[in-house]
C-alpha positions as CSV (number, residue, x, y, z in Angstrom):
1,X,-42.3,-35.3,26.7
2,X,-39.3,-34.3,28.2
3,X,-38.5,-31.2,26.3
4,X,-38.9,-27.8,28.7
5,X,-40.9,-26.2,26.3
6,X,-43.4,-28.6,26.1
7,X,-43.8,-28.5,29.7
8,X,-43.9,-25.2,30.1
9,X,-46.6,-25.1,27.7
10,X,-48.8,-27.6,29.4
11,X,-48.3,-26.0,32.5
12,X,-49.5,-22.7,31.2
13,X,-52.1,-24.2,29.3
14,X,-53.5,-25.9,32.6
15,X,-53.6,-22.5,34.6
16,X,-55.9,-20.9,31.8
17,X,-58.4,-23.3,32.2
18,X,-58.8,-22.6,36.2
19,X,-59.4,-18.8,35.4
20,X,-61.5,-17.9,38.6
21,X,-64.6,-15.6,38.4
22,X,-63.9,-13.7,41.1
23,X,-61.3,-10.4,41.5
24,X,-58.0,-10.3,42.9
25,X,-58.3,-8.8,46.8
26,X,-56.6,-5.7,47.4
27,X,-53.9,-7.3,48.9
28,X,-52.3,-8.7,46.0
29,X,-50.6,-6.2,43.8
30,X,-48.9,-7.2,41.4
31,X,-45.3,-7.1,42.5
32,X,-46.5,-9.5,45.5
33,X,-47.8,-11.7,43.3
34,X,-44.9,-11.8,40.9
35,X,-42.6,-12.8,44.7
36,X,-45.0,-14.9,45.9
37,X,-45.7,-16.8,42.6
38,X,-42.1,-17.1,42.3
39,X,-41.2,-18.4,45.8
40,X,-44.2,-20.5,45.5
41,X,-42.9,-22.5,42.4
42,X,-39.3,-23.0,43.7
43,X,-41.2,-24.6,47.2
44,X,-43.3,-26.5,44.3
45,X,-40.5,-27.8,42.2
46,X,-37.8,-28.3,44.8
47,X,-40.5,-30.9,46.3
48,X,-42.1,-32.6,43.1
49,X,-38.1,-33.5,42.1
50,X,-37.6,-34.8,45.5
51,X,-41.0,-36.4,45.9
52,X,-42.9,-37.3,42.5
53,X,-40.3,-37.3,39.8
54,X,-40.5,-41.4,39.1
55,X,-44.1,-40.8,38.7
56,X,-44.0,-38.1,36.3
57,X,-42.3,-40.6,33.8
58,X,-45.0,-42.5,34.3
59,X,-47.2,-39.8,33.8
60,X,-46.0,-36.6,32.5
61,X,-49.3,-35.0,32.4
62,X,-49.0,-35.0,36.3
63,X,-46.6,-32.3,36.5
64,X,-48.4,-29.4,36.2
65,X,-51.5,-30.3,38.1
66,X,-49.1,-31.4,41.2
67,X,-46.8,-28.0,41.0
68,X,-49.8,-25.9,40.8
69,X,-51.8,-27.6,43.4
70,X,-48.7,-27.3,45.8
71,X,-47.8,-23.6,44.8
72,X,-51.2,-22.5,46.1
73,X,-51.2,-25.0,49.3
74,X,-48.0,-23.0,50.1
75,X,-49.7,-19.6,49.4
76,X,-52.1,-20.4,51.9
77,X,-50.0,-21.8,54.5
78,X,-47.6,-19.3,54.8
79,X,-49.6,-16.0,53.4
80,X,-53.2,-17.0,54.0
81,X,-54.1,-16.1,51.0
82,X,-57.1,-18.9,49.3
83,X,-56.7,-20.7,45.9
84,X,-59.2,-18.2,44.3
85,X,-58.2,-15.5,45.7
86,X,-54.1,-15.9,44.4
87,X,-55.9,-17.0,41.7
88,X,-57.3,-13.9,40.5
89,X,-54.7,-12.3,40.7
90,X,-52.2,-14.4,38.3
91,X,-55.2,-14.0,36.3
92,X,-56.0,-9.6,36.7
93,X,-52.3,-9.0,37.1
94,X,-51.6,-12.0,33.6
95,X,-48.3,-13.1,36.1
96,X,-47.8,-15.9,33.2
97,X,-47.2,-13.2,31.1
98,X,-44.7,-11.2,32.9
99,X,-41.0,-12.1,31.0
100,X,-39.3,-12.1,34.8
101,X,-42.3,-15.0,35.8
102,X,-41.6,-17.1,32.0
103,X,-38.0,-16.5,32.8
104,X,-37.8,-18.3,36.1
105,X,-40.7,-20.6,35.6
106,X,-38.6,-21.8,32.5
107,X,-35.2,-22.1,34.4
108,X,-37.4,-24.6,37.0
């Protein structure tokens, strides 16, 4: 279960199934969510190797649920911005999508 790929996959596979039903504020364009999706993830992976790599070999399946749940606590903290709302807008502006996003999401 160590292969990138793989990962990547289950992570992208896990965001898909929290599509919200609500629409992306005004706020959050697209370019802001493309920098705040990407300097949400390196807060989100810089911590889960410090912090919760020994249990993700115990249970890789924890991976993606801890990097997006601490991506969006970031969000909010520093941008103010809820979980549904940034939500919506990976989803209206398909961020997962964007090569630049896969690119640095896959170098993580």
């Amino acid at each position: 279960m160590q292969d990138p790929s793989v990962q990547m996959e289950l992570f992208n596979l896990g965001i898909k199934m929290e599509q919200p039903a609500s629409t992306a504020p005004e706020g959050l364009a697209k370019e802001k969510v493309v920098e705040l999706v990407t300097q949400s993830n390196d807060y989100a992976f810089d911590l889960f190797k410090k912090e919760y790599l020994e249990v993700m070999t115990k249970d890789p399946m924890i991976m993606p649920v801890l990097i997006s749940a601490i991506a969006h606590d970031w969000v909010f903290k520093n941008h103010g911005w809820t979980e549904d709302q940034f939500k919506a807008a990976l989803f209206e502006h398909k961020i997962y999508e964007d090569p630049s996003v896969a690119q640095h999401m896959q170098k993580k």
